[in-house]
LOTORBA-555633 format. One record per residue (C-alpha): x negated, y, z negated; residue in three letters. Coordinates in steps of 0.2 Angstrom, whole numbers, plus 2048, in hexadecimal, padded with zeros to 3 digits. Layout:
residues N
XYZALA...
***
This chain:
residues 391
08CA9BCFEUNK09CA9AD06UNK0A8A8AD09UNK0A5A82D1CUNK0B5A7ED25UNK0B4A77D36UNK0C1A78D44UNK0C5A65D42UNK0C9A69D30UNK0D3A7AD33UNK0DDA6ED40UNK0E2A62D34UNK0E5A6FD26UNK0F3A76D34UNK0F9A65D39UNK0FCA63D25UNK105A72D22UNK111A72D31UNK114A5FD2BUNK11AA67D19UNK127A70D22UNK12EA64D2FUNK13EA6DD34UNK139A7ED34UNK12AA78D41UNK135A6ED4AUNK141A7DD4EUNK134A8AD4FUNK12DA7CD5DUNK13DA7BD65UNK13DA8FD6AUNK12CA91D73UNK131A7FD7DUNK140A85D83UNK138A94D8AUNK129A89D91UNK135A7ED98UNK13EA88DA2UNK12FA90DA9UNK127A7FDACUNK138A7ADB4UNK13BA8ADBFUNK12AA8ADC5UNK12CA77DCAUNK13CA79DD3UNK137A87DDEUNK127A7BDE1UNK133A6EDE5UNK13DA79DF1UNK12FA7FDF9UNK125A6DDFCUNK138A69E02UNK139A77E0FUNK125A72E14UNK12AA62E17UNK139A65E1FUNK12FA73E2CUNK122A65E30UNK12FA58E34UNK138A63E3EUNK12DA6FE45UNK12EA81E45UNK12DA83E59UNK140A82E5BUNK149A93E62UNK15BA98E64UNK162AA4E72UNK171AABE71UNK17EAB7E79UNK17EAC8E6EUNK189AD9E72UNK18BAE2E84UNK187AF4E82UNK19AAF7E82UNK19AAECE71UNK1A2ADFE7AUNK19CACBE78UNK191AC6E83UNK18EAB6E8DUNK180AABE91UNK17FAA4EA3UNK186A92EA7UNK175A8DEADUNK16CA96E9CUNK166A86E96UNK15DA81EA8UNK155A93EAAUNK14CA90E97UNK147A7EE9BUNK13DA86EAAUNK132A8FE9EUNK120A87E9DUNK11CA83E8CUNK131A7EE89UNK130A6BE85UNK143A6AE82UNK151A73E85UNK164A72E82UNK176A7BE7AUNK186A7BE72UNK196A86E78UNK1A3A8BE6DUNK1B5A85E74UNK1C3A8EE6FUNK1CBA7FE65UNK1CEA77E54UNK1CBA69E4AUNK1D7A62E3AUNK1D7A51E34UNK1E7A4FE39UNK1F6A58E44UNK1FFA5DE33UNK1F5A6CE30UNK1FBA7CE34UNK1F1A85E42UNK1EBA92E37UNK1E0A87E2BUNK1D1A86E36UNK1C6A7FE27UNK1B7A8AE2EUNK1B4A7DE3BUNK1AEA81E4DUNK1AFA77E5CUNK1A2A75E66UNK19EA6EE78UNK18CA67E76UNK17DA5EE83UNK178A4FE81UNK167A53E7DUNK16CA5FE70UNK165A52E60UNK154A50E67UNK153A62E68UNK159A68E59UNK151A5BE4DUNK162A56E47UNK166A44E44UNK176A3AE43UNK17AA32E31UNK188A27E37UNK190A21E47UNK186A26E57UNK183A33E62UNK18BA3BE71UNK187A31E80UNK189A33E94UNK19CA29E92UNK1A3A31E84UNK19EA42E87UNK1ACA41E95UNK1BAA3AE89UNK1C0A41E79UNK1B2A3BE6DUNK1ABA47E5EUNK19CA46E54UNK19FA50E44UNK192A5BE3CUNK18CA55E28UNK199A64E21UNK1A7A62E2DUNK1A7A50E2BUNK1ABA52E18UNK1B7A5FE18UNK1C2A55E25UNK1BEA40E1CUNK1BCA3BE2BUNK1AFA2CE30UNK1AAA23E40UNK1BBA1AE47UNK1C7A28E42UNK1D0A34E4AUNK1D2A48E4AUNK1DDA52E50UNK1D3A5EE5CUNK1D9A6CE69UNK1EAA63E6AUNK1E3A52E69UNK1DCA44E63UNK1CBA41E63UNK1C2A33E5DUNK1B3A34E50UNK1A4A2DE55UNK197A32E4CUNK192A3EE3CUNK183A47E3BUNK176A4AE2DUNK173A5DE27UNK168A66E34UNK15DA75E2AUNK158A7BE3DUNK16AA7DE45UNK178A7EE34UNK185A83E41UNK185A70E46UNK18AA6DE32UNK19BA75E35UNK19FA70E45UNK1AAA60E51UNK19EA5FE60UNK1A5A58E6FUNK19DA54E82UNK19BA62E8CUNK1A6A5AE9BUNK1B7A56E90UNK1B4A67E87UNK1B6A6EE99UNK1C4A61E9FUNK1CEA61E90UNK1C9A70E83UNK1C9A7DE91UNK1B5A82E8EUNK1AEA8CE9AUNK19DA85E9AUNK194A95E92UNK188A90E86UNK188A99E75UNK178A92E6FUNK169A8CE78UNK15CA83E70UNK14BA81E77UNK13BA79E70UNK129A7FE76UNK116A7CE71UNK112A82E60UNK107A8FE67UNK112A95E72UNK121A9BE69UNK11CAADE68UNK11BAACE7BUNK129AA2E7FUNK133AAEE74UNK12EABDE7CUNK135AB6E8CUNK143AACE86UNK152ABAE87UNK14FABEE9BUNK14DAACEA0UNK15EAA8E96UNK165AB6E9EUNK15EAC1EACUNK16AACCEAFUNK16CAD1E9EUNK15FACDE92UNK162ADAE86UNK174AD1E83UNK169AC3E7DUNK166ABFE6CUNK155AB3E66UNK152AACE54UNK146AA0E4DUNK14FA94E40UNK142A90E38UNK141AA2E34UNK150AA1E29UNK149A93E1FUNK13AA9FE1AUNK145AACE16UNK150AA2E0CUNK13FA9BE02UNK13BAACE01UNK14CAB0DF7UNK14AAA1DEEUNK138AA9DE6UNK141ABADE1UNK14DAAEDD9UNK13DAA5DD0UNK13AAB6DCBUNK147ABADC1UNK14AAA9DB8UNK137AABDB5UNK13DABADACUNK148AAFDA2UNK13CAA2D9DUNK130AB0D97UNK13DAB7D89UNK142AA7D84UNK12FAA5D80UNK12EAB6D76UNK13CAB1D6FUNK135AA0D68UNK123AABD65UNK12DAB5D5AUNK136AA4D52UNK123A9ED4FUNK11CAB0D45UNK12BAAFD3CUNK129A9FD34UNK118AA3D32UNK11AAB4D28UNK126AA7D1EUNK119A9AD1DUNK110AA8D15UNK11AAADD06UNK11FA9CD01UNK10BA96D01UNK104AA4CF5UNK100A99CE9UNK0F9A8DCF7UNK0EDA9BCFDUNK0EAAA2CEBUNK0E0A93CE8UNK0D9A8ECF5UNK0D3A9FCF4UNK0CBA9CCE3UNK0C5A8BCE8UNK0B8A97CF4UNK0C2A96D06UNK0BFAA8D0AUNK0CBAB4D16UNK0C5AACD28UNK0CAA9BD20UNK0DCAA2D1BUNK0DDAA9D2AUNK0DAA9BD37UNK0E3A90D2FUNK0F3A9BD33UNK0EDA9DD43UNK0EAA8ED46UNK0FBA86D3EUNK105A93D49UNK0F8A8DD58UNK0FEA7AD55UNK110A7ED53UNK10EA89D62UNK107A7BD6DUNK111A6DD67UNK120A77D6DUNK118A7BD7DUNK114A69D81UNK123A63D7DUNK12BA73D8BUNK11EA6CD98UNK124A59D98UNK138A60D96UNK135A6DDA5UNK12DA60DB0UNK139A53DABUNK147A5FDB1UNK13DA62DBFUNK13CA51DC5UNK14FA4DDC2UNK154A5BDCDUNK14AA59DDBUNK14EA46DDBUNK161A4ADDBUNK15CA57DE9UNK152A4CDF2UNK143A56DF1UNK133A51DECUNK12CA54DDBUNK122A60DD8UNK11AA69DC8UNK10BA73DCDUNK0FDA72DC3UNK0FDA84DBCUNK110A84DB7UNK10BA78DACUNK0F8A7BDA6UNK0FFA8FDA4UNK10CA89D98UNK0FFA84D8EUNK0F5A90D8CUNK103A9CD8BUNK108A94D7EUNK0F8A92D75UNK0F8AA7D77UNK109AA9D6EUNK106A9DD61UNK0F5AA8D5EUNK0FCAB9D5FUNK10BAB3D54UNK101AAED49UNK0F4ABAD46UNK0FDAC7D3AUNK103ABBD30UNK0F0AB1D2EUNK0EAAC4D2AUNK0F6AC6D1EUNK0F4AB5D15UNK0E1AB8D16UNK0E1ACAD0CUNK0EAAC3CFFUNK0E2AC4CEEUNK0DEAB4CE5UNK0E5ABACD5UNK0F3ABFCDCUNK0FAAB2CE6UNK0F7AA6CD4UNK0FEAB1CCBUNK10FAB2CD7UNK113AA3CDBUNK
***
């Protein structure tokens, strides 16, 4: 009659032999987290980005469309009418309409810097109306109003802001004079151009900074069910004349493309995560096939004490099983602790879906099994006699 052993007692004979060797687990554990972790960690930072990006759509809408002056068919730039913006607002389903015109000027922080340092910032004339219709906000200071839009105030855009230090109360040096700062605005994800840009009223940019009163950019919001339509009519009510010179776009658009780069990112540091998980496999069935010749005399008589070759052979499996998972548990709590701490410093919210984490654990529980089986097999086919006789 052959021995019993239960799976209790296969568990405990593992947990014993992997507590003999204390290092060698330890480092062989090591390998198949790191891999788990940074599957676990990828996986719940892309999560992150994308509940970011959701969120961000919801709170700002994806009804918002941009028109735009394209190319003549002589290449040439084109224009948008001066009354673009009052044309678009008498679309139907248009809640909101308003623009921005580039004026030929530049912004330093001061009147020291040579002309030819522009610092990548545009000058732009912009309506009062513009925030409410982009969804942008102001982080400091105020907004354009009907008084200062008609002397030299500026509200500087999240980017522009930082590269020139300049705050509420200062001064910058813009189309040959001062200008005061009165208010900073927060990154807006639906119009970036505004991040890089000195707006200033439309009337002093056509007093002082020699603006013609084009727009460049007209925003307009509609129903959410309408934006197909609107769209499709948007180009000849901006410009009826010419609607072919007219270019449309859809913001939010851009942020789905740029989620969609972000997943062929994901992709590839996936592809990362999975060889530095074949890499700790191999770490386990190596210190397995080493576990195996240092235990002959271990196997020898536990052989001759009746265990037959199933008992041998699951207890190696199961010891690379433990060994396994204990390093991919540890990989799930270090690859969502990373994931939180990045999304907090991003701002983002947490997020570690559930099958990042429950598929690191059976991945693991895979690898430890597969790199553990020749080894078990082995052990198990060795002869009693033999294995007392060698050690």
């Amino acid at each position: 009659m052959s021995a019993r052993l239960g799976p209790a007692d296969t568990a405990r004979i593992a947990v014993d032999g992997l507590r003999a060797r204390p290092v060698r687990a330890v480092l062989s554990a090591v390998g198949i987290a790191i891999g788990i972790a940074a599957m676990v960690a990828v996986l719940g930072i892309s999560a992150s980005s994308r509940a970011q990006l959701d969120a961000t759509l919801d709170r700002l809408g994806t009804d918002l469309l941009t028109a735009g002056p394209g190319r003549t068919l002589l290449g040439e730039d084109a224009q948008l009418p001066r009354d673009a913006v009052a044309m678009v607002g008498r679309i139907g389903p248009v809640t909101a309409a308003s623009a921005t015109g580039v004026v030929d000027a530049r912004v330093y922080r001061t009147d020291h810097v040579p002309p030819a340092q522009t610092g990548g910032l545009a000058v732009l004339a912009a309506r009062l109306d513009l925030l409410d219709t982009v969804g942008a906000e102001v982080a400091t200071g105020t907004w354009l109003n009907a008084a200062t839009a008609e002397y030299p105030a500026v509200v500087l855009g999240a980017d522009a802001a930082a590269r020139t230090t300049a705050a509420p109360g200062a001064q910058v040096w813009l189309g040959e004079r001062w200008f005061t700062v009165v208010g900073v605005l927060a990154p807006a994800p639906l119009a970036p151009e505004l991040d890089t840009a000195a707006l200033v009223g439309w009337p002093v940019a056509e007093q002082l900074l020699g603006f013609d009163g084009h727009p460049t950019t007209v925003y307009e919001r509609s129903a959410e069910d309408a934006v197909e339509a609107v769209a499709a009519v948007l180009a000849a009510t901006a410009n009826p004349e010419d609607p072919q010179e007219v270019e449309v776009s859809r913001p939010s658009d851009a942020l789905a493309a740029q989620a969609a780069a972000d997943s062929a990112f994901t992709g590839l540091l996936l592809g990362v995560g999975a060889v530095a998980l074949l890499v700790g496999g191999v770490g386990v069935a190596n210190t397995m096939v080493i576990a195996v010749l240092e235990r002959r005399a271990e196997i020898g008589l536990r052989r001759a004490l009746g265990a037959t070759r199933k008992h041998v052979r699951d207890q190696f499996v199961a010891e690379a099983v433990v060994l396994s998972g204990l390093g991919g548990l540890f990989g799930v709590l270090l690859g969502a602790a990373v994931t939180t701490a990045y999304a907090m410093g991003q701002g983002w919210p947490a997020t570690v879906p559930a099958y990042a984490w429950a598929g690191g654990l059976l991945t693991t529980v895979a690898v430890g099994a597969l790199a553990g089986l020749y080894p078990a097999v082995r052990a198990s086919h060795l002869p009693p006699v033999e294995a007392l006789a060698s050690a």
